[in-house]
N, CA and C atoms as an extended XYZ file, in Angstrom:
195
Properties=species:S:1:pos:R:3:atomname:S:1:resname:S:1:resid:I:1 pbc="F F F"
N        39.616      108.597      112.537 N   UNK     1
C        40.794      108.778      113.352 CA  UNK     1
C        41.594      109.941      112.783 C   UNK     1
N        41.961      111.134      113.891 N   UNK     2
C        42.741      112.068      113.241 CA  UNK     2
C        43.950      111.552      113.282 C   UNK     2
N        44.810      112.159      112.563 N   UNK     3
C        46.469      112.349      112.470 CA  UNK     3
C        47.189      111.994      113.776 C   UNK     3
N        46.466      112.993      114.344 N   UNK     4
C        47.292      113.325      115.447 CA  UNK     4
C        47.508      112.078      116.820 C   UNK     4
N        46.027      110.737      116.147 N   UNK     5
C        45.915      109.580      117.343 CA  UNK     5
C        46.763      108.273      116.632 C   UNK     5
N        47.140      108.904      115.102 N   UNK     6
C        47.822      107.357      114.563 CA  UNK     6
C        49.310      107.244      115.622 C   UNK     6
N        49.618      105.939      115.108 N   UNK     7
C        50.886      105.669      115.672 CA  UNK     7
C        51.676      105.105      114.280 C   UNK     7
N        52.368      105.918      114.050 N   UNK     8
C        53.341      105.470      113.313 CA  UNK     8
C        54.408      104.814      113.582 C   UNK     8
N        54.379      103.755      112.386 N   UNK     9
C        55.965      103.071      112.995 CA  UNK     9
C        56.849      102.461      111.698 C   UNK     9
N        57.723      101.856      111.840 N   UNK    10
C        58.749      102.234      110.438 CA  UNK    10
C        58.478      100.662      109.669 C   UNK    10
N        58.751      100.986      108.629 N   UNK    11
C        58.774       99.461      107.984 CA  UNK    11
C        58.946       98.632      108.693 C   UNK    11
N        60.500       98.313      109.180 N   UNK    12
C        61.184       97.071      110.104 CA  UNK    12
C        59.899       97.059      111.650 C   UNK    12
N        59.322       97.973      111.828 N   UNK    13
C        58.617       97.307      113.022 CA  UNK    13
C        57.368       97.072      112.466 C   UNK    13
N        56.911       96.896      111.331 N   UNK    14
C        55.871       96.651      110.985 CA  UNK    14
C        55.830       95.444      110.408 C   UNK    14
N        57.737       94.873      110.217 N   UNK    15
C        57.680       93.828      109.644 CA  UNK    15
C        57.719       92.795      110.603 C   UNK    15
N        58.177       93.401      112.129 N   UNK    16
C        58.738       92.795      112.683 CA  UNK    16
C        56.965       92.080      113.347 C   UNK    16
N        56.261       92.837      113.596 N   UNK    17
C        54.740       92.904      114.202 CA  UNK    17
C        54.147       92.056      113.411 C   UNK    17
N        53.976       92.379      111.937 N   UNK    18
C        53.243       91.509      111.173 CA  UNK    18
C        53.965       89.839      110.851 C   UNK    18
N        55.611       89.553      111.279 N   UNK    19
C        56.342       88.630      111.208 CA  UNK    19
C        56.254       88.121      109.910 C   UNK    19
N        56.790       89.065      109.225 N   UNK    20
C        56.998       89.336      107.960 CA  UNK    20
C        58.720       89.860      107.295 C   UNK    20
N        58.938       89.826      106.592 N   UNK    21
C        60.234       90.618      105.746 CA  UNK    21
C        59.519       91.929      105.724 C   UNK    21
N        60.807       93.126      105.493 N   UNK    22
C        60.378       94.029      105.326 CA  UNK    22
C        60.049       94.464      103.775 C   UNK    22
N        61.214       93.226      102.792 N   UNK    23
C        60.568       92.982      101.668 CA  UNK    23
C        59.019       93.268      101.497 C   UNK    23
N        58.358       92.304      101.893 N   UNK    24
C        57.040       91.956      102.076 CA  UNK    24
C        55.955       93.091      102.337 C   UNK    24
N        56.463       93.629      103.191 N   UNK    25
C        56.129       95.489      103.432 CA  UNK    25
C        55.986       96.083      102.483 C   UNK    25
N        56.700       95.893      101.986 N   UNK    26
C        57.014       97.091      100.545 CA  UNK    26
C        56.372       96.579       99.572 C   UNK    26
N        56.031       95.188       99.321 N   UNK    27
C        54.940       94.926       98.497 CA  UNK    27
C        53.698       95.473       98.434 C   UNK    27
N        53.138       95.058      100.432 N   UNK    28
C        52.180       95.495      100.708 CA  UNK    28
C        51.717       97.079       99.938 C   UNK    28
N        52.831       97.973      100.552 N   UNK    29
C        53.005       99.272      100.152 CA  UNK    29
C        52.583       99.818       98.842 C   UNK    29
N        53.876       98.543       97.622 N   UNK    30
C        53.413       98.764       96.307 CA  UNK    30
C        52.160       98.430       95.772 C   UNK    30
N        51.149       97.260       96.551 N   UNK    31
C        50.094       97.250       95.984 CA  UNK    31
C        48.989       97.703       96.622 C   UNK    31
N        48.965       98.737       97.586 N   UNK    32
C        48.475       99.259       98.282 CA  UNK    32
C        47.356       98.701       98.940 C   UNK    32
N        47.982       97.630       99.571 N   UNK    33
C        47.456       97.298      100.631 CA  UNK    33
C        47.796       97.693      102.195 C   UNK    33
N        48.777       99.050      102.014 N   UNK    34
C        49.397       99.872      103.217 CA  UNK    34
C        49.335      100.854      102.480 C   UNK    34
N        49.080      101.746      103.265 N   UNK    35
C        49.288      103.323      102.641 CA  UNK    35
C        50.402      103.953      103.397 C   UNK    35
N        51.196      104.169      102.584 N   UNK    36
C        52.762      105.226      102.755 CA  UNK    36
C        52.780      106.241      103.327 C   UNK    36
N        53.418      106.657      104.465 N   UNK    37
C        53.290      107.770      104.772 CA  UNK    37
C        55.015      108.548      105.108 C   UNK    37
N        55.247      109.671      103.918 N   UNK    38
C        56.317      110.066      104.094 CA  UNK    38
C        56.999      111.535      105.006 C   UNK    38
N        57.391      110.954      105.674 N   UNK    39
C        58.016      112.586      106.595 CA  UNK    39
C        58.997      113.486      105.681 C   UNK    39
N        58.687      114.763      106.371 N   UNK    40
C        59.923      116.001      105.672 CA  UNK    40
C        61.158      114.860      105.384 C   UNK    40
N        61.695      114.176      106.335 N   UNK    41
C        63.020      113.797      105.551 CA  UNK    41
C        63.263      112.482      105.022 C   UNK    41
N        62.174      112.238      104.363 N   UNK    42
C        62.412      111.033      103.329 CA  UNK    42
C        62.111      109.805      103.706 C   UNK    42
N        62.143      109.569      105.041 N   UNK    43
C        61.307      108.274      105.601 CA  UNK    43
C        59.837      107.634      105.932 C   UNK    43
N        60.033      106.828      105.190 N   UNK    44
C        58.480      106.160      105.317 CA  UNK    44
C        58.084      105.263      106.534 C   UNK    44
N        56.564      105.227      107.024 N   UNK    45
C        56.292      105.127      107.886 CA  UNK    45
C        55.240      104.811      107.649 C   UNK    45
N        54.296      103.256      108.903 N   UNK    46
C        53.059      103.291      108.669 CA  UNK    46
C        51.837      103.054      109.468 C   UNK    46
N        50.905      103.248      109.673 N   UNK    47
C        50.060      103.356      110.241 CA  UNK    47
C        49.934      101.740      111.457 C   UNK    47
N        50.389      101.737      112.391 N   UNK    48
C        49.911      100.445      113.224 CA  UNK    48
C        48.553      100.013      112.732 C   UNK    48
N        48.021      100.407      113.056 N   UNK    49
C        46.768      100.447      113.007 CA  UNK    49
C        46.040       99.403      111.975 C   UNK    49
N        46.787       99.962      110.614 N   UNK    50
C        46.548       99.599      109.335 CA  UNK    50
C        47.223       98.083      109.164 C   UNK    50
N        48.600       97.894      109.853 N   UNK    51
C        49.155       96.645      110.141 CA  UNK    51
C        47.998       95.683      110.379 C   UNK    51
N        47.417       96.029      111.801 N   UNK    52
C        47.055       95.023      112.629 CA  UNK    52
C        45.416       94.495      112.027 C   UNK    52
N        44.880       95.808      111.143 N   UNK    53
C        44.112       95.149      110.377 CA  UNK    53
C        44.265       94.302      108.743 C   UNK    53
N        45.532       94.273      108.329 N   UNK    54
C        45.477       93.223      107.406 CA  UNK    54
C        45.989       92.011      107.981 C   UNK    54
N        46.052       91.621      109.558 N   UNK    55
C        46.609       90.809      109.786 CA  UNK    55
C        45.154       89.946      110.901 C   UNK    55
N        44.248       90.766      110.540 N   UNK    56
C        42.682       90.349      111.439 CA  UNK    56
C        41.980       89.288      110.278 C   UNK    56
N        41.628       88.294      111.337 N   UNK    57
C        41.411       87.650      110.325 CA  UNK    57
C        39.836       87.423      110.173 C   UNK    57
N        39.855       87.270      108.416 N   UNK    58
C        38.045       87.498      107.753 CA  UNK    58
C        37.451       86.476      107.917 C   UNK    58
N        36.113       86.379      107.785 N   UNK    59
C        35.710       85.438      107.480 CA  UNK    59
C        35.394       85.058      105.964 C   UNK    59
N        35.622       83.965      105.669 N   UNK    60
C        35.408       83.551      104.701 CA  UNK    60
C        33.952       82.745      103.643 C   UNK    60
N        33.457       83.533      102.961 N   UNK    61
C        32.437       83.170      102.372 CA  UNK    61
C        31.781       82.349      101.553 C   UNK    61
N        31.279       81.610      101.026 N   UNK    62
C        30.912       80.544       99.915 CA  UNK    62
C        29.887       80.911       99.309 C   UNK    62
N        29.890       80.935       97.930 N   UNK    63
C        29.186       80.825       96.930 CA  UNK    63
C        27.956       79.773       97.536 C   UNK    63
N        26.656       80.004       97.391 N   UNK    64
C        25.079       79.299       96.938 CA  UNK    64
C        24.664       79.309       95.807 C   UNK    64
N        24.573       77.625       95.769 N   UNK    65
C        24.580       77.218       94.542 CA  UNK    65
C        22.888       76.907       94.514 C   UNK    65
C-alpha cells in the first residue's frame, strides 16, 4: 500500500474505533504495536488500516503434545 491510499486518522479516532482510551493508543504506539506517523506540525497520526488489524481477530493455536 502506497502513502498516498493510507487513511490517516488521529489518536482520539483511533481510540474512539478501536473503543479504547487514547491512553491505550499511546501504549500501543510505545510498544509498537502502531507505528507513529508524524506531520510537519507535530501531530501524530495513524494508519486505519493498522487499527483495524490489531483489532482482527487470530486464531489461536495449541501446543501437540
Amino acid at each position: 500500500m502506497t502513502d498516498t491510499n493510507r487513511k490517516m486518522i488521529t489518536r482520539a479516532a483511533a481510540a474512539r474505533r478501536a473503543g479504547v482510551s487514547v491512553r491505550t493508543i499511546d501504549r500501543w504506539l510505545a510498544s509498537g504495536g502502531l507505528i507513529k506517523y508524524v506531520d510537519g506540525r507535530g501531530h501524530i497520526t495513524v494508519d486505519e488500516s493498522e487499527v483495524d488489524r490489531l483489532l482482527t481477530p487470530r486464531p489461536v493455536t495449541t501446543a501437540v503434545r
